[in-house]
VOBA-1610 file (N, C-alpha, C; in pm, whole numbers, padded with zeros to 5 digits, always signed):
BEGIN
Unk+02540+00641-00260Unk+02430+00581-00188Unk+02346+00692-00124Unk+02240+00677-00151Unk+02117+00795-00057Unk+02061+00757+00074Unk+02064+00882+00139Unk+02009+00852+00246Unk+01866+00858+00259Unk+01806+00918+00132Unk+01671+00930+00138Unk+01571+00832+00122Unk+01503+00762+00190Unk+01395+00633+00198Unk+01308+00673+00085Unk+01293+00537+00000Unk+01193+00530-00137Unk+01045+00530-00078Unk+01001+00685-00104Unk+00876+00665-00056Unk+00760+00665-00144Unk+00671+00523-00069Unk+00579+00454-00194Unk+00418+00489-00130Unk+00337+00512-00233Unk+00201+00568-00199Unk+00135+00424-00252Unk+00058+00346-00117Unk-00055+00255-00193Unk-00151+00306-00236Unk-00271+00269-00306Unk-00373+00315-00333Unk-00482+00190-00354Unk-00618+00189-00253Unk-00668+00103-00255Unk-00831+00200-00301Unk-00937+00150-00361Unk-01033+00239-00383Unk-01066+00345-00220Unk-01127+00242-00093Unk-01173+00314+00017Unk-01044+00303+00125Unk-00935+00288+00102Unk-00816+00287+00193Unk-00845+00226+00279Unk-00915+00098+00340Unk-00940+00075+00464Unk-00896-00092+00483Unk-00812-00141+00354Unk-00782-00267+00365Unk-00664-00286+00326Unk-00674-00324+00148Unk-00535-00344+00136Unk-00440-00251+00126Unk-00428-00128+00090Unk-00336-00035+00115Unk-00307-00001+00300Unk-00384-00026+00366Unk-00326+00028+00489Unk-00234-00098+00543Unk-00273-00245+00523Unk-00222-00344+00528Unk-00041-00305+00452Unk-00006-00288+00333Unk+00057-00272+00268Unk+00182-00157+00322Unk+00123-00030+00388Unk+00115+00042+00435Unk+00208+00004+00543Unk+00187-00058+00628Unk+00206-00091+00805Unk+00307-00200+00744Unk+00306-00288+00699Unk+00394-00392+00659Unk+00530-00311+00625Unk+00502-00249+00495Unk+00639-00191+00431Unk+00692-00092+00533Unk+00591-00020+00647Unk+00732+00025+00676Unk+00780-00009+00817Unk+00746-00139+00803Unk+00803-00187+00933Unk+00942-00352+00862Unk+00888-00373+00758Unk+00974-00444+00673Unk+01118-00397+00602Unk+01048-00244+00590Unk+01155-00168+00486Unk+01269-00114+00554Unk+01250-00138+00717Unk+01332-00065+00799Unk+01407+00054+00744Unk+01362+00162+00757Unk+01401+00276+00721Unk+01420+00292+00564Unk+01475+00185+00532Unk+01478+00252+00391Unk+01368+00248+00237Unk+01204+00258+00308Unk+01154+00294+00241Unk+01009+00352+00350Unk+00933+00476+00319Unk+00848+00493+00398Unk+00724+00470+00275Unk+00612+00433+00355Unk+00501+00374+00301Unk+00404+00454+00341Unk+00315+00477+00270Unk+00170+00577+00262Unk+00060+00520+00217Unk-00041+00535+00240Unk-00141+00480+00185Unk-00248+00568+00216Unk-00341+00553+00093Unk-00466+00655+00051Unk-00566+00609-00076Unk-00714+00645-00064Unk-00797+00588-00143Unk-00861+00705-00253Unk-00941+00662-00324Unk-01034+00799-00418Unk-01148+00814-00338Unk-01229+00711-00284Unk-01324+00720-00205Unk-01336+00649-00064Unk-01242+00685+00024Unk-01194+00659+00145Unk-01352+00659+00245Unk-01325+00513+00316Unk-01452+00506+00417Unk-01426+00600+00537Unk-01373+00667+00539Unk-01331+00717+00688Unk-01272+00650+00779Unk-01270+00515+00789Unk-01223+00426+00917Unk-01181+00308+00872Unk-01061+00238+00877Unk-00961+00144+00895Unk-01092-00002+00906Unk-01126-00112+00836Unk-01184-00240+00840Unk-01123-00289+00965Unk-01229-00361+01050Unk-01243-00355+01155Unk-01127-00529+01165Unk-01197-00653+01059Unk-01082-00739+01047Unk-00962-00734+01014Unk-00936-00557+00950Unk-00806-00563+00919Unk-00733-00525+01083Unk-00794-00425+01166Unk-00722-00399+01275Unk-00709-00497+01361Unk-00772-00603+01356Unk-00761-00728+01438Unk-00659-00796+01343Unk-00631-00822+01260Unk-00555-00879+01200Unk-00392-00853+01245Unk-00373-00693+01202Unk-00280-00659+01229Unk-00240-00629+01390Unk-00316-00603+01503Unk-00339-00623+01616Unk-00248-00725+01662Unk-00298-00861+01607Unk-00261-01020+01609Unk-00150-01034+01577Unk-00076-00981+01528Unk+00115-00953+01446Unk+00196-00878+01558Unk+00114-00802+01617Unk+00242-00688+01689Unk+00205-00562+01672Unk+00126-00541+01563Unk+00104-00366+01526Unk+00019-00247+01554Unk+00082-00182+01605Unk-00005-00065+01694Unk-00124+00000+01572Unk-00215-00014+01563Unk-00292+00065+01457Unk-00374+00180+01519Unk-00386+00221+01630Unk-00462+00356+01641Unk-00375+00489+01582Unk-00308+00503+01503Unk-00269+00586+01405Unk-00339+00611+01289Unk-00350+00469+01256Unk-00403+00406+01107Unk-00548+00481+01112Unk-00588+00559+00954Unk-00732+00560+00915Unk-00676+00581+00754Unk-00840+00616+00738Unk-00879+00590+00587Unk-00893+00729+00503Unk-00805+00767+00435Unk-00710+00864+00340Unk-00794+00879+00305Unk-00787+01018+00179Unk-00820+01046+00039Unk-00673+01041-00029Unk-00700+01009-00085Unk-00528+01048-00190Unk-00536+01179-00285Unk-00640+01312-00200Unk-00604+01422-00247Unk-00525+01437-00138Unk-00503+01432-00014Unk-00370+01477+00047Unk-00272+01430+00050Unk-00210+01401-00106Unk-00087+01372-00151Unk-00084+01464-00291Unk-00232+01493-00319Unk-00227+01566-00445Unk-00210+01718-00416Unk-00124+01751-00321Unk-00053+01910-00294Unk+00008+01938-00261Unk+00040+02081-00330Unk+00199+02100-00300Unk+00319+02087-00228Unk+00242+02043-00067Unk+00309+02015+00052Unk+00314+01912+00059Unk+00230+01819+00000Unk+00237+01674+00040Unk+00372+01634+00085Unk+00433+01474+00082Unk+00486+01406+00147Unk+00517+01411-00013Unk+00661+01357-00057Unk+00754+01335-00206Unk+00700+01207-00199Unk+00645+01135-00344Unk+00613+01024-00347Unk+00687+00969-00462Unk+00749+00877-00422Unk+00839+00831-00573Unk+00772+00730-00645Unk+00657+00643-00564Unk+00605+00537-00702Unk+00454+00549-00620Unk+00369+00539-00703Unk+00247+00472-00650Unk+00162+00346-00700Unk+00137+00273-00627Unk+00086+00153-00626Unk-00005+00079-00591Unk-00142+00094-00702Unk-00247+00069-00658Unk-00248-00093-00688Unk-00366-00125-00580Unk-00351-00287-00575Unk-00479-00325-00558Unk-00596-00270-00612Unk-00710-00305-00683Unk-00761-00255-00808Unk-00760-00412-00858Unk-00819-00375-01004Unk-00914-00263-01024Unk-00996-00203-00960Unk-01091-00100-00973Unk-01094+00031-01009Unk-00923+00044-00956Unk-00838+00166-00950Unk-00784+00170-01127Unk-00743+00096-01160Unk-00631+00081-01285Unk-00728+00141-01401Unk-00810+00174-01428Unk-00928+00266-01513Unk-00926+00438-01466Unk-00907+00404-01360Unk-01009+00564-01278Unk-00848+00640-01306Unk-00886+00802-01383Unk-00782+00883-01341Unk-00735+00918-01249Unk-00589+00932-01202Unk-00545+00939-01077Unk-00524+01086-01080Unk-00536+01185-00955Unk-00474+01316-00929Unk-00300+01372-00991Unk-00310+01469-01024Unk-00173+01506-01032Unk-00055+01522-00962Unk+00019+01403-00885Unk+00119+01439-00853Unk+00199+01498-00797Unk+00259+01596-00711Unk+00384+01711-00756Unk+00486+01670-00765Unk+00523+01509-00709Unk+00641+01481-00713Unk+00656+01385-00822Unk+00605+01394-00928Unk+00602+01279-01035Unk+00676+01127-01030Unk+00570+01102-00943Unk+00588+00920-00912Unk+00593+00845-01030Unk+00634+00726-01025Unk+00597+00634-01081Unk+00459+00573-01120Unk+00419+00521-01179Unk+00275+00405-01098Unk+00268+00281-01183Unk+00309+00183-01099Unk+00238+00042-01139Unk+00152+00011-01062Unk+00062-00141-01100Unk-00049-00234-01038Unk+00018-00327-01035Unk-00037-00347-00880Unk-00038-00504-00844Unk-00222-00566-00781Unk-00222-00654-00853Unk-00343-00737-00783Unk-00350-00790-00692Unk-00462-00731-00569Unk-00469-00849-00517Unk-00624-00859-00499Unk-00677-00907-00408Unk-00784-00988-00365Unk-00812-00905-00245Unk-00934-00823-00272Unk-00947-00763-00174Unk-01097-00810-00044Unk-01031-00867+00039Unk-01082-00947+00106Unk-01236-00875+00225Unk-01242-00752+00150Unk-01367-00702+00207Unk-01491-00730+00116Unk-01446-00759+00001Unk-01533-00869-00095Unk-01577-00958-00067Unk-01531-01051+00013Unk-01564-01177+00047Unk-01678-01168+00135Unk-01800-01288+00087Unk-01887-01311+00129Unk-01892-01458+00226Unk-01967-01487+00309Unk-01939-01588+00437Unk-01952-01545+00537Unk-01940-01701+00614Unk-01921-01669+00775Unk-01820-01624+00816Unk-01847-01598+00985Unk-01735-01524+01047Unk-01575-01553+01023Unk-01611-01717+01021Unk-01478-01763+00988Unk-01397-01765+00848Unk-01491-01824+00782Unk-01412-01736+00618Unk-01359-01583+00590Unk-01446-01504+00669Unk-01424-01404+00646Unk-01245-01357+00742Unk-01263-01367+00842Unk-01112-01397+00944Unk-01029-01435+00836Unk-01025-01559+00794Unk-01008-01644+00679Unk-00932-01548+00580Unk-01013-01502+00510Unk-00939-01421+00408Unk-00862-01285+00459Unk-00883-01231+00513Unk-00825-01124+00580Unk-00665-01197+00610Unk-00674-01288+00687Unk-00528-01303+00753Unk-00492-01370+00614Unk-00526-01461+00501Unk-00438-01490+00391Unk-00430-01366+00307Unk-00486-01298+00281Unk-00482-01141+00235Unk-00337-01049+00314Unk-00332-01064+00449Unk-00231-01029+00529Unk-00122-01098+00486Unk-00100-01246+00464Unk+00000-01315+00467Unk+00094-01309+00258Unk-00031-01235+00175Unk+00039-01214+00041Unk+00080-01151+00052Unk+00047-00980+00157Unk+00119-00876+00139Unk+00210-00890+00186Unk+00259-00986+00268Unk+00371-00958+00351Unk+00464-01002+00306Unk+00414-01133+00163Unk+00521-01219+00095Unk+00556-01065-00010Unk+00487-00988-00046Unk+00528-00924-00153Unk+00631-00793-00107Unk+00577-00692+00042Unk+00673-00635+00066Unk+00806-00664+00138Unk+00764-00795+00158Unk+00934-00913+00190Unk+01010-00872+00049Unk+00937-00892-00115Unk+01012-00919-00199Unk+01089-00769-00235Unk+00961-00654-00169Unk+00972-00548-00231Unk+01110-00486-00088Unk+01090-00539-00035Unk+01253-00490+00105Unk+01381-00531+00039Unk+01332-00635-00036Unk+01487-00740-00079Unk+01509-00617-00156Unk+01489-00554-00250Unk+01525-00488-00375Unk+01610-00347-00298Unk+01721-00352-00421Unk+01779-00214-00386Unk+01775-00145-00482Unk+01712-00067-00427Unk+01659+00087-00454Unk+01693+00209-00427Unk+01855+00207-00398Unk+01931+00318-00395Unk+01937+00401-00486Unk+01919+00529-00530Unk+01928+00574-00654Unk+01813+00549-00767Unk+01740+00482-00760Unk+01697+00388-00857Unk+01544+00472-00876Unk+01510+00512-00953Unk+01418+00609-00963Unk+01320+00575-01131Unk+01229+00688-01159Unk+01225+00687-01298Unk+01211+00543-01371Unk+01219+00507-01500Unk+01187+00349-01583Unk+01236+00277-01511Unk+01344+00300-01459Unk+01440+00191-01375Unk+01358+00125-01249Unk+01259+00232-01210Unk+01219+00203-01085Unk+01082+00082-01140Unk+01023+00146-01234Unk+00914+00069-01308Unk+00943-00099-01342Unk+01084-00082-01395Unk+01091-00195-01434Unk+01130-00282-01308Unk+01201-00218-01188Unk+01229-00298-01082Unk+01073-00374-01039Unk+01014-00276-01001Unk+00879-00286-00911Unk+00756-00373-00990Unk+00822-00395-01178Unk+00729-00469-01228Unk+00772-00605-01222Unk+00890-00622-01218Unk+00967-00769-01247Unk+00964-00807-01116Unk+00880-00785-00992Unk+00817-00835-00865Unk+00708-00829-00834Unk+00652-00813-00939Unk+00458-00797-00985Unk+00421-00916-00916Unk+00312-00944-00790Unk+00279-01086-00760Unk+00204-01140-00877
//
């Protein structure tokens, strides 16, 4: 058994929604045994303002939280990333950076709720049901043991819980 936490890189295009969401969930879900990162290709600089109210509204401290590039994972020092997991369709085309710790990478979809057009209240609206998939998915992704489990093995775990 390892003591080392499966650490997973989200990737959302501007990091400021669903990966930081994803992010804050897993590693407060994963209790220690997985740490969560999150980073974009074209990062807004600053965390969506319904997402920090969102998560605010749960319990979660977010003045930590901002909005990545996911070149500071693409060097030598970075943080070891064992899978990465982008979760907008937008991403799954665009070449990703090289690595050093040769992750994994699958997609998961979701619905990225800074899309959404409407009033104040739809918009609230989608944000907190946007909040409430990720949380069903890194619920599913805590259940899994992932001791050891690395490489195809890890692929096929993390795909056969694809939402």
């Amino acid at each position: 058994m390892s003591d080392e936490p499966l650490n997973v890189l989200f990737l959302c295009s501007h990091n400021t929604c669903l990966s930081i969401i994803a992010e804050a969930l897993l590693n407060k879900v994963g209790q220690g045994r997985f740490r969560a990162f999150s980073a974009g290709n074209a990062p807004k600089g600053q965390v969506n303002a319904y997402v920090k109210e969102t998560l605010h509204q749960v319990g979660y401290d977010t003045s930590e939280q901002f909005s990545k590039s996911w070149d500071a994972f693409a060097v030598p020092n970075a943080p070891r990333v064992d899978a990465v997991i982008t979760l907008s369709d937008d991403l799954k085309s665009i070449p990703q950076p090289i690595w050093y710790s040769n992750p994994v990478h699958v997609h998961w979809t979701f619905t990225d709720p800074e899309e959404l057009d409407g009033n104040e209240g739809n918009r609230v609206a989608g944000f907190r049901r946007c909040y409430g998939e990720l949380e069903q998915q890194m619920l599913k992704l805590a259940g899994q043991h992932t001791d050891n489990v690395r490489g195809e093995a890890l692929v096929q775990l993390l795909e056969s819980i694809k939402p």
